[in-house]
N, C-alpha and C positions, 0 to 999 in steps of 0.2 A: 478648317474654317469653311464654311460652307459660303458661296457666293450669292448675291442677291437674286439671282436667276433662281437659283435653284429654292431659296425662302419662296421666293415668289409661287412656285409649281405649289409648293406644298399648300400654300394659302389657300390658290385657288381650290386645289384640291377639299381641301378642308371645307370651302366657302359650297360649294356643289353638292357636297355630299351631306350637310347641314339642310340646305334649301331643297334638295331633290329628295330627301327622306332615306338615301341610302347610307349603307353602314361604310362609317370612316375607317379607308384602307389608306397606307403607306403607298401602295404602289401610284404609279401614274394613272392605272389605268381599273378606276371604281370597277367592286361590281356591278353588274346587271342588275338594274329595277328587277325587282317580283312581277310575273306577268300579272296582270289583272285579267284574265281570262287562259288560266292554265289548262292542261294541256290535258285531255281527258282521260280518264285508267281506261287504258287497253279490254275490249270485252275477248273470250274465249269463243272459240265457235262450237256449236253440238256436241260436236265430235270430243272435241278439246274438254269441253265441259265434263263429258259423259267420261273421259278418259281419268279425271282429276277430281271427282265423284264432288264437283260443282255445284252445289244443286240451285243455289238462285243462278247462275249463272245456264243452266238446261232453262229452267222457267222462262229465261230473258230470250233466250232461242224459240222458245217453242210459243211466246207471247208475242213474237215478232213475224211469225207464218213460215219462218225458214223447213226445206225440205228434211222428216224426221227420217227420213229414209236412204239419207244421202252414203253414199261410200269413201272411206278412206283407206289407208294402205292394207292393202290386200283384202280391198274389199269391203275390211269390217265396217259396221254401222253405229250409232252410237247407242242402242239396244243391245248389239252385241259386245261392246268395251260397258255397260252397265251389268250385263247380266254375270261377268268375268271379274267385275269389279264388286259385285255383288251386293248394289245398290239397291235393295229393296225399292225405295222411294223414288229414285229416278225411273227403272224399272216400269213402275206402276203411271208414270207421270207421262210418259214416252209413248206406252201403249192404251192410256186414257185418252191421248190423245191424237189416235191413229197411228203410231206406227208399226209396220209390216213386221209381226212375228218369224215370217218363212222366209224374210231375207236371208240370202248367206253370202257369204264371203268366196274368193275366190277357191277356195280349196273345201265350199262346200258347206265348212261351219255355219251351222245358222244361231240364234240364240240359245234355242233348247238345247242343242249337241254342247255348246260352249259353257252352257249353266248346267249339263249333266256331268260333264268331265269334271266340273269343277268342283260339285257336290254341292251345288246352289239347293236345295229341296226347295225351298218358298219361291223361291224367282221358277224352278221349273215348274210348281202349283200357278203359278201367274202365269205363264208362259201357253201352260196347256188351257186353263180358262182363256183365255188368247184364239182360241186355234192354232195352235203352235202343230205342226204336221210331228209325230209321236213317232213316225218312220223316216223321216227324211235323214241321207246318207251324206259324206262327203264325198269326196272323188276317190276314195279308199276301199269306198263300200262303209263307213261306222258309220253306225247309228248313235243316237243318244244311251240307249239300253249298252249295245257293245262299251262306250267306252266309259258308264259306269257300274258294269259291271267286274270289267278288267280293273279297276282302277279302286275297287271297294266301296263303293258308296250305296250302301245298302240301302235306306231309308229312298235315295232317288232312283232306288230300281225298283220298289215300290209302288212309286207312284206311277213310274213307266208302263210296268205292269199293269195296273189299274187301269190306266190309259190306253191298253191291248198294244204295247209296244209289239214288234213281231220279235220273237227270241228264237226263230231261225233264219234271221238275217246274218250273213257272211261278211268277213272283212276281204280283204285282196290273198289273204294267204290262205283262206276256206274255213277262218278260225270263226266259229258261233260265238253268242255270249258265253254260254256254258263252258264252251273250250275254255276262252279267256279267264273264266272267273276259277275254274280248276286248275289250269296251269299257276296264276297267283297266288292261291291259297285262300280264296276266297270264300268259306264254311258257308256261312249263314246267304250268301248268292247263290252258291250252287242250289241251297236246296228251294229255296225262293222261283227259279227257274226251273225247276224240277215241276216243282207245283203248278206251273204254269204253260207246262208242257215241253219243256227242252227236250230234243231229240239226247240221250247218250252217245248212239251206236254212230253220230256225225262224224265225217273226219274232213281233217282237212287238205290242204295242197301238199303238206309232205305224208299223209296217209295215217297220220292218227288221233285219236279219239281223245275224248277229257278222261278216261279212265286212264292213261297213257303220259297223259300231260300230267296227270297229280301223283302216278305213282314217279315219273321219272324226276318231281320237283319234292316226292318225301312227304305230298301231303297225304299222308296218311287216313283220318277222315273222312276225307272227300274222295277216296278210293274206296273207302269201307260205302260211304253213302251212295255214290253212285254203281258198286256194285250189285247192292240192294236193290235198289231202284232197276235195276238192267233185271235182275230175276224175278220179280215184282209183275215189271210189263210180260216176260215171258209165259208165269204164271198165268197172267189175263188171259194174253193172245190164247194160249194153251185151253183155257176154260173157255172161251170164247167160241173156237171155232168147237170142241166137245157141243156145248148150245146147240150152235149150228147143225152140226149133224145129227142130231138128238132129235130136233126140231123138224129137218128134212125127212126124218125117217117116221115121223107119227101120221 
């Protein structure tokens, strides 16, 4: 049997939550009124945005003047987490609007290395309309061409090319692209580099060559192709200098 006190609470209870518009609870102690000026969605920042391929949420950064150039962990930028993330449109929206292609990151990455490794071809065609520097290395020595070469992505070594990547840049171990792309088994790179003048006879810190790296990985191939190519230049050199003394002697 319940005492008058206790009728009492609930009345009032009852009587408050009728008049104040809140919903009728049991307990003593009503909910909380609804705020009449709630509490605002949390925005993202650049970086955050660019990471979580955002895209009103970049626009709201970039309509706000915030720096598109700013760094976060390990440097990246939010150009660089777009071109990785391989947001076309953020990409385009970033660099429309002034942001630094040739940033990079502490270890070097700049966007084009980052969107070559990754096999971005459109963001690297954006990248290079950019001025996007077409040599620029990490702290490793790779370039954008080395590490999609190594990594297979033919179509963005291509463009690399076209862009006069240099394809006898070195990594820290003396490995060319060519080395790389032979030791992988990468057919349609090596000959790509070929054409664009890769050294063969290069070797590297442990003393050998991509003839070396593709026979000792089986790829058969690319030991047939690059041997051709080696008797090929030899042939030239051979005819070359015959010219030359042909020419001296008349």
């Amino acid at each position: 049997m319940m005492s008058r006190y206790s009728v009492l609470i609930m009345l009032l209870s009852f009587s408050t939550a009728c008049h104040g518009g809140w919903f009728f609870s049991t307990s003593l102690s009503p909910s909380p009124r609804p705020s009449s000026n709630p509490t605002k969605k949390n925005t993202l920042t650049l970086l955050e945005a660019s990471k979580k391929n955002n895209i009103e949420e970049v626009k709201r950064a970039i309509d706000s003047k915030v720096n598109l150039d700013q760094k976060g962990t390990n440097g990246l930028t939010a150009l660089i987490w777009a071109s990785f993330k391989n947001n076309t449109e953020i990409v385009q929206m970033l660099l429309h609007n002034g942001a630094d292609p040739n940033v990079s990151g502490k270890n070097g990455n700049t966007a084009l290395i980052t969107a070559s490794q990754s096999g971005r071809h459109q963001i690297v065609k954006l990248l290079l309309q950019s001025k996007a520097n077409v040599n620029a290395t990490t702290v490793n020595g790779a370039s954008s061409l080395t590490f999609a070469s190594a990594d297979g992505h033919l179509e963005v070594v291509r463009i690399l090319l076209d862009a006069k990547a240099n394809v006898r840049q070195t990594v820290s171990n003396g490995y060319t692209s060519l080395m790389l792309a032979s030791n992988n088994g990468q057919l349609e790179i090596v000959h790509a580099l070929l054409g664009a003048g890769a050294l063969v006879g290069a070797v590297g810190n442990d003393g050998k060559n991509a003839i070396q790296l593709a026979r000792a990985n089986n790829h058969t191939k690319i030991v047939d192709l690059l041997t051709d190519s080696t008797m090929i230049d030899a042939s030239l050199t051979a005819e070359s200098i015959e010219e030359e003394i042909t020419h001296n002697e008349m």
